[in-house]
FITORLO-130056 format. One record per atom (N, C-alpha, C): x negated, y, z negated; residue number from 1. Coordinates in Angstrom, 3 decimals, decimal comma. Layout:
BEGIN
+----------+----------+----------+------+
:     east :    north :       up : doza :
+----------+----------+----------+------+
:        X :        Y :        Z :  NUM :
...
+----------+----------+----------+------+
% end
This chain:
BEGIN
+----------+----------+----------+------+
:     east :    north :       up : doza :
+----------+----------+----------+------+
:   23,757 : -135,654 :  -58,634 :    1 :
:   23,772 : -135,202 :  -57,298 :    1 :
:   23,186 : -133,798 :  -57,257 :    1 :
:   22,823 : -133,533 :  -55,925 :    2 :
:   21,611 : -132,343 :  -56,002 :    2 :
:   22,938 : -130,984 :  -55,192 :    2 :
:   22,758 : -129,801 :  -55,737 :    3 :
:   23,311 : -128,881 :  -55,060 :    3 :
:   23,118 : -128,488 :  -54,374 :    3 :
:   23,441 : -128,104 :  -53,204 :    4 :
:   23,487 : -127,611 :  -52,220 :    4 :
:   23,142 : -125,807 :  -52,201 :    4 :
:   22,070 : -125,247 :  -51,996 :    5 :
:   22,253 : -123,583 :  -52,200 :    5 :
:   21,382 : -122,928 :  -51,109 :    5 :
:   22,349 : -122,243 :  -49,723 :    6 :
:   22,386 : -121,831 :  -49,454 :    6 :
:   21,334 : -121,078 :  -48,731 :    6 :
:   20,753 : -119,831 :  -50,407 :    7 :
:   19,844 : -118,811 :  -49,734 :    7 :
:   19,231 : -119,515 :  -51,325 :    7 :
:   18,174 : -119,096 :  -51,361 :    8 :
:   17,401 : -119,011 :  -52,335 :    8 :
:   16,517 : -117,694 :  -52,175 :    8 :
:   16,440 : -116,527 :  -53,174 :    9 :
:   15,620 : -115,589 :  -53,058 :    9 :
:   13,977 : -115,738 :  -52,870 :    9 :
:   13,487 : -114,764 :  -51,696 :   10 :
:   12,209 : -115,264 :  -51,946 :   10 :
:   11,756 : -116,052 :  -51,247 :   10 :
:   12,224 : -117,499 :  -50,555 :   11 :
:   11,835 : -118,314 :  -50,408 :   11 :
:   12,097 : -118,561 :  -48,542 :   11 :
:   13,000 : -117,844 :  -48,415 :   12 :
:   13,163 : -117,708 :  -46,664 :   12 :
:   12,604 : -116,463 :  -46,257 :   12 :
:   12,189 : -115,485 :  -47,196 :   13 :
:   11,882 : -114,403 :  -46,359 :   13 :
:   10,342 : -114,700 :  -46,153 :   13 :
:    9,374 : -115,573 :  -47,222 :   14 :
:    8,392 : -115,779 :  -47,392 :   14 :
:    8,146 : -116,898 :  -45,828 :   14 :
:    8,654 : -117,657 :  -45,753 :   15 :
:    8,855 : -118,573 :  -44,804 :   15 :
:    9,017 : -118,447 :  -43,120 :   15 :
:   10,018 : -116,811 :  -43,166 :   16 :
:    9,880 : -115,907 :  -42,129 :   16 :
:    8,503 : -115,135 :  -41,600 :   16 :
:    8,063 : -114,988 :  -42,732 :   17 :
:    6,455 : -114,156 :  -42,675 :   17 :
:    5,530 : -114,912 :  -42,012 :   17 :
:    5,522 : -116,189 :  -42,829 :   18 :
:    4,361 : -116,818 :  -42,458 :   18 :
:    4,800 : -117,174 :  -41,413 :   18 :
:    5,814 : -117,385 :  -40,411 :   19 :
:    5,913 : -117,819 :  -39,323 :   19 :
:    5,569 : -117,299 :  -38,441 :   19 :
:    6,095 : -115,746 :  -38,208 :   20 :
:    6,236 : -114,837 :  -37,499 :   20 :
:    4,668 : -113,535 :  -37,590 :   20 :
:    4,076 : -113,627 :  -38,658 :   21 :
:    2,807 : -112,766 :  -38,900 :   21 :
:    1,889 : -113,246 :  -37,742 :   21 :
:    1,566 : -114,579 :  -37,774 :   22 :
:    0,677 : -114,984 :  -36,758 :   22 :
:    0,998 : -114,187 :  -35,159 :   22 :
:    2,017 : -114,692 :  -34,522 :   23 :
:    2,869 : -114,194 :  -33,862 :   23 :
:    2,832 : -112,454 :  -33,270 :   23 :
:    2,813 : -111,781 :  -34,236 :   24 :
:    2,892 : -110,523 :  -34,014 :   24 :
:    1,562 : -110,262 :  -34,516 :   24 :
:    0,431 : -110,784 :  -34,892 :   25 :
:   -0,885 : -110,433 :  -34,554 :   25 :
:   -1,581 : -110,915 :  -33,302 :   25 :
:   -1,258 : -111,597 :  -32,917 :   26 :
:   -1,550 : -111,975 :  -31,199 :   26 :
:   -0,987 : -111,603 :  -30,341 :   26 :
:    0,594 : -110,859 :  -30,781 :   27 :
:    0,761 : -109,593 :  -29,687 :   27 :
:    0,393 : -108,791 :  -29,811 :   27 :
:   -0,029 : -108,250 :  -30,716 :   28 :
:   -0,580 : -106,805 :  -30,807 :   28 :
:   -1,967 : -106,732 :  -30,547 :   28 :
:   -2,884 : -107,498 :  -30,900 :   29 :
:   -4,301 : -107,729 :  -30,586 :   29 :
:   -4,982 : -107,109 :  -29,472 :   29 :
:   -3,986 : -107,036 :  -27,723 :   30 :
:   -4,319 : -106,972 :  -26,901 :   30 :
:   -4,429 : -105,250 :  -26,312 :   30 :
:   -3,379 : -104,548 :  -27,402 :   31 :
:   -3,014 : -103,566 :  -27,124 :   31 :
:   -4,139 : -102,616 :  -27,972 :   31 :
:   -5,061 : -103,118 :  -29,199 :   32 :
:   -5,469 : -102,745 :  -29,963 :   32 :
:   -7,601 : -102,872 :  -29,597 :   32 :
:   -7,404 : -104,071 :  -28,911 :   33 :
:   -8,492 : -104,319 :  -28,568 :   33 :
:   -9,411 : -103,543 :  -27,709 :   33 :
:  -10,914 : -102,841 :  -27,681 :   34 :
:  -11,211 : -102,058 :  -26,273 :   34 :
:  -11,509 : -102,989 :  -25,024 :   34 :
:  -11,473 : -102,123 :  -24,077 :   35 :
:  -11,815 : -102,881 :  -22,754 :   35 :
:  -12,736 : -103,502 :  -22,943 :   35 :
:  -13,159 : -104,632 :  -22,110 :   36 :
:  -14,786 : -104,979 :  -22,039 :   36 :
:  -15,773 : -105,232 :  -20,959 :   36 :
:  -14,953 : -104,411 :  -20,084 :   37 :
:  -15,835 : -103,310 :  -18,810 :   37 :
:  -15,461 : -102,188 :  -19,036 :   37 :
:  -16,404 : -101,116 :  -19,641 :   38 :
:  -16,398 : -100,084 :  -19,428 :   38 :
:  -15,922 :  -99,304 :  -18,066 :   38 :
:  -16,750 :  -99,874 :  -16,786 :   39 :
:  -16,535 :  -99,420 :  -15,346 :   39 :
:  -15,376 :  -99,713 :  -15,062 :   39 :
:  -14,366 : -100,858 :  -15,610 :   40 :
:  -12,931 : -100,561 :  -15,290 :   40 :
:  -12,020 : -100,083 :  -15,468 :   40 :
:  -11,795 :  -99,525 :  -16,620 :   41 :
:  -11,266 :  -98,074 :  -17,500 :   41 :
:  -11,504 :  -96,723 :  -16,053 :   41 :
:  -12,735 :  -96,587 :  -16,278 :   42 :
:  -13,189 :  -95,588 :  -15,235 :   42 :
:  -12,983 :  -95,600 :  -13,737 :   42 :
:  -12,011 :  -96,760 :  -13,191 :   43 :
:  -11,978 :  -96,960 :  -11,979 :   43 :
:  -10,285 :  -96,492 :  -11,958 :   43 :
:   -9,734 :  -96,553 :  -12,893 :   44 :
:   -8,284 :  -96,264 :  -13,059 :   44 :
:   -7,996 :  -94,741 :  -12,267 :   44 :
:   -6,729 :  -94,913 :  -11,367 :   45 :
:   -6,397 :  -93,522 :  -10,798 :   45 :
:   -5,540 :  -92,554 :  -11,740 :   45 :
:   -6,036 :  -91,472 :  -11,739 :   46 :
:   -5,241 :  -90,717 :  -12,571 :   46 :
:   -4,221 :  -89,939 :  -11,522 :   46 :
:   -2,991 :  -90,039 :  -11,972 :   47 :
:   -1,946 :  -89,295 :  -11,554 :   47 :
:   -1,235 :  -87,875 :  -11,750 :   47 :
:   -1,825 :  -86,786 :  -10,795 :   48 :
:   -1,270 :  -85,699 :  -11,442 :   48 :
:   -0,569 :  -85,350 :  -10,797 :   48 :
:    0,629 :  -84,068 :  -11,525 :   49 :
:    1,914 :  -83,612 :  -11,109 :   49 :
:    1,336 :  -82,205 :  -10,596 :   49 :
:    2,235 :  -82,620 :   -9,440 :   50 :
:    2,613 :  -81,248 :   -8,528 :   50 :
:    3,511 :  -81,212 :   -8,267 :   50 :
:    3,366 :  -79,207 :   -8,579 :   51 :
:    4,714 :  -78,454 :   -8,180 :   51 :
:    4,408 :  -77,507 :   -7,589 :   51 :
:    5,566 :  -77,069 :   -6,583 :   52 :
:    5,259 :  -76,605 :   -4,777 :   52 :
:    6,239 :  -75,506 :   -5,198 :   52 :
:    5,920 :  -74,131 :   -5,103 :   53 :
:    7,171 :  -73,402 :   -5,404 :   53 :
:    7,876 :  -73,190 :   -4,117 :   53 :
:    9,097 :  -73,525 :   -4,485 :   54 :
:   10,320 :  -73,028 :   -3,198 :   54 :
:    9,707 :  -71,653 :   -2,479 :   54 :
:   10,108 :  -71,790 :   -0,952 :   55 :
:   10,134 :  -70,486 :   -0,092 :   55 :
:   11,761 :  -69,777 :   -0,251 :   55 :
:   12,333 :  -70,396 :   -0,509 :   56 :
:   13,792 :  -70,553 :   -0,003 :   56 :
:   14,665 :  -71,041 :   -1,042 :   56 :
:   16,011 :  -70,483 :   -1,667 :   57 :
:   16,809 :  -70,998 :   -2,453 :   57 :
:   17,163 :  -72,528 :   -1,727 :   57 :
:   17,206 :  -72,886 :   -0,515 :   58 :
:   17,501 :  -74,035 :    0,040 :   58 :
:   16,688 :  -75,310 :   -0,469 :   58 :
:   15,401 :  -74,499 :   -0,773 :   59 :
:   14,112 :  -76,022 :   -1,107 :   59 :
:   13,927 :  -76,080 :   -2,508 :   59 :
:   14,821 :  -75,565 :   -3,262 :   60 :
:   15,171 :  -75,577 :   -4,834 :   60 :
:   14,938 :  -74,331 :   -5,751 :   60 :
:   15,533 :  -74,368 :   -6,720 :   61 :
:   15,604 :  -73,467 :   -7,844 :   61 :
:   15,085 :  -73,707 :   -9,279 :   61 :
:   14,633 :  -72,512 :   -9,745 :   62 :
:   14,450 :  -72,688 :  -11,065 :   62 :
:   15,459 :  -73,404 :  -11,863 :   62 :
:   15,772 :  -74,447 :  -12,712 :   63 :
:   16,209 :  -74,783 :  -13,328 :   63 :
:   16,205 :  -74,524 :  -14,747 :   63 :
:   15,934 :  -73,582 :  -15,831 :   64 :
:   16,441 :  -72,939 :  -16,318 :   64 :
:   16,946 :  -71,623 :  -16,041 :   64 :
:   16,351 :  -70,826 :  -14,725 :   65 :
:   17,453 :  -69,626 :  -14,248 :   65 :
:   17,667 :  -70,312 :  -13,297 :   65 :
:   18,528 :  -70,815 :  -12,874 :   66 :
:   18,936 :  -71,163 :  -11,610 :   66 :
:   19,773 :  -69,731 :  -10,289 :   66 :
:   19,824 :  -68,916 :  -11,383 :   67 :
:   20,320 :  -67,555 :  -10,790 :   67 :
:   19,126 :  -66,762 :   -9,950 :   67 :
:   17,817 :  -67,003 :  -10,028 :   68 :
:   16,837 :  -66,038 :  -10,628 :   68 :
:   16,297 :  -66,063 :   -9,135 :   68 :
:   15,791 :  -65,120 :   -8,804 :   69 :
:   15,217 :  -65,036 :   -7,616 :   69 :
:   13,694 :  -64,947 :   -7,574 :   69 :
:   13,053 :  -65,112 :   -8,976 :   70 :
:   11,847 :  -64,853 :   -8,872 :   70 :
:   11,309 :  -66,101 :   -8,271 :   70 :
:   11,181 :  -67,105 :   -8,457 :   71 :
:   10,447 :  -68,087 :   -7,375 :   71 :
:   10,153 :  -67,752 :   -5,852 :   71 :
:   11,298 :  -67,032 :   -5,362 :   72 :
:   10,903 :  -66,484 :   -4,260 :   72 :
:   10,182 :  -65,413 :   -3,791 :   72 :
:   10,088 :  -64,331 :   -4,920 :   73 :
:    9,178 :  -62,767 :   -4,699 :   73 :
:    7,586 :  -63,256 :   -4,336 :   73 :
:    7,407 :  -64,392 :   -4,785 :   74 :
:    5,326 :  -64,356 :   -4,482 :   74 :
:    5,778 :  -65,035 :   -3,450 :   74 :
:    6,597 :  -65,428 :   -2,874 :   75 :
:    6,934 :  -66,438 :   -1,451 :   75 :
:    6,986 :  -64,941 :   -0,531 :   75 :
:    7,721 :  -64,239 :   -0,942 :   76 :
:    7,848 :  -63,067 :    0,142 :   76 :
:    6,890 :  -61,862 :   -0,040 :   76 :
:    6,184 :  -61,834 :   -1,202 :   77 :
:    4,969 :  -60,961 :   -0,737 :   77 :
:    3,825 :  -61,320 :    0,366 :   77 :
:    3,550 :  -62,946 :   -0,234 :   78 :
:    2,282 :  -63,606 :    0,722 :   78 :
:    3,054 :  -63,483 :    2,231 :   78 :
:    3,740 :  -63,265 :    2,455 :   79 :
:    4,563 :  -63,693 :    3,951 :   79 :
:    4,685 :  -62,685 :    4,372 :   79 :
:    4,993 :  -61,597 :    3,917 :   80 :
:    5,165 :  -60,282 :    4,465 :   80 :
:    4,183 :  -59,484 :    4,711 :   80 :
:    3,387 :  -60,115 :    5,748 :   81 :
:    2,194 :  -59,492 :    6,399 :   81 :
:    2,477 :  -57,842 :    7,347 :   81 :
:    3,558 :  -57,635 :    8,011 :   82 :
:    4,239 :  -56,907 :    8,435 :   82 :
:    4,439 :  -55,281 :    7,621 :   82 :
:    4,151 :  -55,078 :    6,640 :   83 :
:    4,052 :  -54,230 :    5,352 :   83 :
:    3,777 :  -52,812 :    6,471 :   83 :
:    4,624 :  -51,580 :    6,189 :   84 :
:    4,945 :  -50,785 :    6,778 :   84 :
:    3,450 :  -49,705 :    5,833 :   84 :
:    2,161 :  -49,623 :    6,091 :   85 :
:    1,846 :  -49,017 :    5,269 :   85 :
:    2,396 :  -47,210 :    4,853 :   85 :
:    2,912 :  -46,505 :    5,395 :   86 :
:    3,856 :  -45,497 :    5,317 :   86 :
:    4,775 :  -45,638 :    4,388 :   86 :
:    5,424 :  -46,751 :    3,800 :   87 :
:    6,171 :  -46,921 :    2,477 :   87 :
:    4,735 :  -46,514 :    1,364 :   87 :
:    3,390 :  -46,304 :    1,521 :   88 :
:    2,334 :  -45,977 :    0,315 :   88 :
:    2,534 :  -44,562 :    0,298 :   88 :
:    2,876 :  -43,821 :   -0,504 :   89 :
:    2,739 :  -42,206 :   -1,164 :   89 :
:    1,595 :  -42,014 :   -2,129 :   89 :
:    0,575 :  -41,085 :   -2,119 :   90 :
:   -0,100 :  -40,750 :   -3,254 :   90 :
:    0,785 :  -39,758 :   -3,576 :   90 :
:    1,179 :  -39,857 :   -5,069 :   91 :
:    1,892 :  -38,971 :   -5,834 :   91 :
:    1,600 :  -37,891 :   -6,200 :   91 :
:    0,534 :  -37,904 :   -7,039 :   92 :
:   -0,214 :  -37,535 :   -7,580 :   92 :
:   -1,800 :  -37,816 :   -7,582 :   92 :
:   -2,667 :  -36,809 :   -8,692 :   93 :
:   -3,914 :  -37,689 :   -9,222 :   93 :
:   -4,470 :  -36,601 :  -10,411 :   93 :
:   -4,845 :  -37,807 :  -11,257 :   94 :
:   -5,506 :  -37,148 :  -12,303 :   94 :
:   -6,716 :  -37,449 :  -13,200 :   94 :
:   -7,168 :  -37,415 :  -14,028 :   95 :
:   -8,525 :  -37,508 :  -14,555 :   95 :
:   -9,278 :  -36,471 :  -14,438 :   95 :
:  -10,870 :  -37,002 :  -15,128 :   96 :
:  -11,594 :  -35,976 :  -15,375 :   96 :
:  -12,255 :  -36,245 :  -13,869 :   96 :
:  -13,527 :  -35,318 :  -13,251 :   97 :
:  -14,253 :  -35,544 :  -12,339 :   97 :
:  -15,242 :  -36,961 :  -12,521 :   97 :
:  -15,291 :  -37,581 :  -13,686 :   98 :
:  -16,136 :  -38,802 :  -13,283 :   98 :
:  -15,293 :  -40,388 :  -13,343 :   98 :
:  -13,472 :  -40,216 :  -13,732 :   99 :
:  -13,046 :  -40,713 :  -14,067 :   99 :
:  -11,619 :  -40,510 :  -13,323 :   99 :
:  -11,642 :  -40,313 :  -11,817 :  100 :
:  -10,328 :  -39,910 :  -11,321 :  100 :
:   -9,075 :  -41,184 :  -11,090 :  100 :
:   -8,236 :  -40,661 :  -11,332 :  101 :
:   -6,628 :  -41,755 :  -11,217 :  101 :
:   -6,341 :  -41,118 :  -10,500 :  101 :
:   -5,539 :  -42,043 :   -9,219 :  102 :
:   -4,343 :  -42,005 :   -8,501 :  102 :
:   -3,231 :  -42,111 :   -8,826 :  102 :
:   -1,733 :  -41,899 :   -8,313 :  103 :
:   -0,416 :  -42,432 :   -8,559 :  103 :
:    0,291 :  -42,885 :   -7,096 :  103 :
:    0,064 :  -43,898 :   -6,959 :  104 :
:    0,602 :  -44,582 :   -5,117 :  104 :
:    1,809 :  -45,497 :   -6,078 :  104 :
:    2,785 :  -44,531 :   -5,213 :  105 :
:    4,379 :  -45,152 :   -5,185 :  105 :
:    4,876 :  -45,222 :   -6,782 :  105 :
:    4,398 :  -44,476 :   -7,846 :  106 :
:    5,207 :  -44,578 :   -9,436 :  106 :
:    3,857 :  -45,669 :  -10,250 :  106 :
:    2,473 :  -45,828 :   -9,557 :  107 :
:    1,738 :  -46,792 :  -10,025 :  107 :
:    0,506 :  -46,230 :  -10,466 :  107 :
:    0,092 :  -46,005 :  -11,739 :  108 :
:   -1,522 :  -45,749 :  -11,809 :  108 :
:   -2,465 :  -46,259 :  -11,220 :  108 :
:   -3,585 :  -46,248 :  -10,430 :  109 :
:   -4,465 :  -46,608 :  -10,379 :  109 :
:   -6,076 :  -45,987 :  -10,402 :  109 :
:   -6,811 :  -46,615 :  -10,987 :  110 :
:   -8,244 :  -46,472 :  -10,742 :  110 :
:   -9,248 :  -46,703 :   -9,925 :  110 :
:  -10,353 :  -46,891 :   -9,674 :  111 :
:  -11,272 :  -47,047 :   -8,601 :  111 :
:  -11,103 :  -48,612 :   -8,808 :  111 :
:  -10,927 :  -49,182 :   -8,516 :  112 :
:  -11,338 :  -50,993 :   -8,092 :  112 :
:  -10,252 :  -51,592 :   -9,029 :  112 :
:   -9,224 :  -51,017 :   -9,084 :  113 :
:   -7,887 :  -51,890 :   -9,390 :  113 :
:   -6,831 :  -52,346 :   -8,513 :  113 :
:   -6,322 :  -53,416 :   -9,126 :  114 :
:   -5,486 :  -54,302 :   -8,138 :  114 :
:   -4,337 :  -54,664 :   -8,733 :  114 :
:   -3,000 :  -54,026 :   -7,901 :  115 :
:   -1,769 :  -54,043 :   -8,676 :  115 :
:   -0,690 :  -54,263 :   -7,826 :  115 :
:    0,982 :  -54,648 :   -7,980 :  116 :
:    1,616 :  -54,564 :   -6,912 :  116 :
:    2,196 :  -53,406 :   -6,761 :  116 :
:    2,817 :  -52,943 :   -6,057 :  117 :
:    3,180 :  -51,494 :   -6,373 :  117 :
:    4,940 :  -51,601 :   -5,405 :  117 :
:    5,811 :  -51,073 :   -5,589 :  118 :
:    7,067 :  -51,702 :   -5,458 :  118 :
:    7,351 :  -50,485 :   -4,292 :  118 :
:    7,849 :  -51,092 :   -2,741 :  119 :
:    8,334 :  -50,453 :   -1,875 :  119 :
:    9,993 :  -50,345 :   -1,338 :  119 :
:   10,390 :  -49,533 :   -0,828 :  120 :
:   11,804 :  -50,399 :   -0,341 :  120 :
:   11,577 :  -51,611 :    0,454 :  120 :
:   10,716 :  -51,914 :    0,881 :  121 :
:   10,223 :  -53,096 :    1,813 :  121 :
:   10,103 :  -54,191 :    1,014 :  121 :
:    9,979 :  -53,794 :   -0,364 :  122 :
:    9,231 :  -55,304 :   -1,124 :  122 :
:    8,118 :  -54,715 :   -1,825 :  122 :
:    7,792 :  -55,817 :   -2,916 :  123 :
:    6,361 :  -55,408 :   -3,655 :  123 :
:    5,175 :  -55,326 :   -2,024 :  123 :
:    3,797 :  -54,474 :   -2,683 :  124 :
:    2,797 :  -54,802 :   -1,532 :  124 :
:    1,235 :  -55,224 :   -2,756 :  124 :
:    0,856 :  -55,679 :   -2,260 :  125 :
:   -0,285 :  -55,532 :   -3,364 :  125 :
:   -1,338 :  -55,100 :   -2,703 :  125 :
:   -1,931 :  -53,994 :   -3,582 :  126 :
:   -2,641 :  -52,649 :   -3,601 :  126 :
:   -4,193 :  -52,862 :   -4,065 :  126 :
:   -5,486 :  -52,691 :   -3,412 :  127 :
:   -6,372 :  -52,474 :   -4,071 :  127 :
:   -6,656 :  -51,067 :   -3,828 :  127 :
:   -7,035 :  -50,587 :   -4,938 :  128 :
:   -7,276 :  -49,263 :   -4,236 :  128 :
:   -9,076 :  -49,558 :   -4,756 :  128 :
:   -9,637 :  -49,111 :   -3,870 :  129 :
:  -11,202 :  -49,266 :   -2,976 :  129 :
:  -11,522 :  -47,710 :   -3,641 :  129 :
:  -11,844 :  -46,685 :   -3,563 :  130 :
:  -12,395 :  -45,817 :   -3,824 :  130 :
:  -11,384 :  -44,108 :   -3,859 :  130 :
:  -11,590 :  -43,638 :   -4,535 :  131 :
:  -10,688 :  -42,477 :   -4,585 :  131 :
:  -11,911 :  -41,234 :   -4,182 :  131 :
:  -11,451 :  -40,380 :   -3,191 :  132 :
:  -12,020 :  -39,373 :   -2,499 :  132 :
:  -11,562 :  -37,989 :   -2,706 :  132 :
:  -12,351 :  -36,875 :   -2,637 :  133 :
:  -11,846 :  -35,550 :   -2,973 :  133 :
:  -10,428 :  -35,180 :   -2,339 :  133 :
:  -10,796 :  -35,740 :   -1,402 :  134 :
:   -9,076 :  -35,412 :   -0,640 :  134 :
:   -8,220 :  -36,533 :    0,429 :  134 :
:   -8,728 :  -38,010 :    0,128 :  135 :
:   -7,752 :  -39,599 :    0,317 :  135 :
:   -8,127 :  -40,350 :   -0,732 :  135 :
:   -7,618 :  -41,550 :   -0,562 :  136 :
:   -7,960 :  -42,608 :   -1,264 :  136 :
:   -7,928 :  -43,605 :   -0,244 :  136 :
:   -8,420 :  -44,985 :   -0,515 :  137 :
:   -9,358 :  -45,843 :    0,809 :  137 :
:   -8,456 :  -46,710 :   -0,473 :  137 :
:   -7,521 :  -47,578 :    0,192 :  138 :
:   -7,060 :  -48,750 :   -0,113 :  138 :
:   -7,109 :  -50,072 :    0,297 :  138 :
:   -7,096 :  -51,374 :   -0,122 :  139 :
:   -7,023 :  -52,124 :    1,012 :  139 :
:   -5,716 :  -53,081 :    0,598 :  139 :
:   -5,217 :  -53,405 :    1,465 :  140 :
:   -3,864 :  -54,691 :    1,636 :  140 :
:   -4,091 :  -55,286 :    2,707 :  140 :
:   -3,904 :  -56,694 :    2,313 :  141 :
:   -3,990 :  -57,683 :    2,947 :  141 :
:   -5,471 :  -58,133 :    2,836 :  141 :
:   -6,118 :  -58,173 :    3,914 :  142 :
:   -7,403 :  -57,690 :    4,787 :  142 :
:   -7,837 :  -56,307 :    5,139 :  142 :
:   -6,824 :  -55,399 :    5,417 :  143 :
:   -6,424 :  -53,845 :    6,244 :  143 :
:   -7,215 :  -52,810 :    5,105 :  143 :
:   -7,928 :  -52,424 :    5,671 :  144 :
:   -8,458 :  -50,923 :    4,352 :  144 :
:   -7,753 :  -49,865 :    5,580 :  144 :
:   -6,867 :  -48,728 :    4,492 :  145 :
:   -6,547 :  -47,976 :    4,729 :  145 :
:   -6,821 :  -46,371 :    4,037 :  145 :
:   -6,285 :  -45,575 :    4,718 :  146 :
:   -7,027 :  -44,167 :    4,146 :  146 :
:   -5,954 :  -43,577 :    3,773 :  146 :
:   -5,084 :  -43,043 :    2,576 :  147 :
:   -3,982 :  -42,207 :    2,271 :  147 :
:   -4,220 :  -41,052 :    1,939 :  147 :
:   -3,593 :  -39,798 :    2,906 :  148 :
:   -4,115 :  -38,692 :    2,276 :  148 :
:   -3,973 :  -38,474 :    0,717 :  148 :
:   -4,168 :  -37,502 :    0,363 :  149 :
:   -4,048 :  -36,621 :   -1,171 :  149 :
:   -3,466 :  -35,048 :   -0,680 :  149 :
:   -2,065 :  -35,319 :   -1,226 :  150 :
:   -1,594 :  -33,918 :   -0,654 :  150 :
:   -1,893 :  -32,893 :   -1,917 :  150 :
:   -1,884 :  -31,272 :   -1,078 :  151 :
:   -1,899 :  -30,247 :   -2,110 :  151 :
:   -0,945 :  -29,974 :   -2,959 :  151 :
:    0,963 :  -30,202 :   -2,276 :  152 :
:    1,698 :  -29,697 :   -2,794 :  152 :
:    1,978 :  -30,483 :   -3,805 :  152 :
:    2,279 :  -30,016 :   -4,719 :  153 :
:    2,786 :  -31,032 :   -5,850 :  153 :
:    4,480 :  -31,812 :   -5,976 :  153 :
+----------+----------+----------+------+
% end
């Protein structure tokens, strides 16, 4: 009488292979294969992400600072058209005669630089346009303005 056994090494896993190899080369085939219209690849929409920064803690927050208020400061500079130009002080100025600096509100500037410069009102952002023996010609917004250059120090 013949025995009965079970597993035999070898002989089911071999049996598994050949079953299943076919199988998992005709699924994979499809994923591996290139297109064969080029023009339909190229017709595919690509999907890109946008992100809208909040005006308002109400229309969301940073989520790693969720404390942080900076999402909102470039929301309230662009908006704050209203800008008191009288919050601008020339401080100072210094340089040589072919190379003169300003100081408006604690801020260096040079002839054709563009910076924010911090008011009690809020940041404003500053070009300063040309520096003169005795103003400087700024512009914000759209607005060119003229700030004196005082004597007293």
């Amino acid at each position: 009488m013949q025995s009965f056994k079970p597993f035999e090494p070898g002989l089911g896993f071999r049996a598994l292979t050949a079953a299943l190899l076919p199988a998992a080369i005709l699924w994979a085939s499809p994923l591996v294969a290139a297109p064969t219209n080029p023009s339909q690849s190229a017709k595919t929409n690509l999907v890109r992400s946008v992100f809208i920064l909040p005006m308002n803690p109400g229309e969301g927050r940073d989520p790693f600072f969720p404390k942080s208020n900076r999402p909102y400061e470039t929301a309230m500079t662009a908006t704050n058209n209203s800008v008191e130009i009288t919050a601008l002080v020339v401080k100072g100025v210094s340089g040589s005669s072919d190379r003169r600096l300003v100081i408006i509100n604690n801020h260096t500037f040079a002839a054709g630089d563009i910076a924010d410069v911090t008011t009690e009102q809020g940041r404003i952002r500053v070009h300063c346009v040309e520096i003169k023996p005795r103003s400087v010609v700024i512009e914000v917004g759209s607005q060119y303005h003229e700030l004196p250059i005082s004597d007293n120090p």
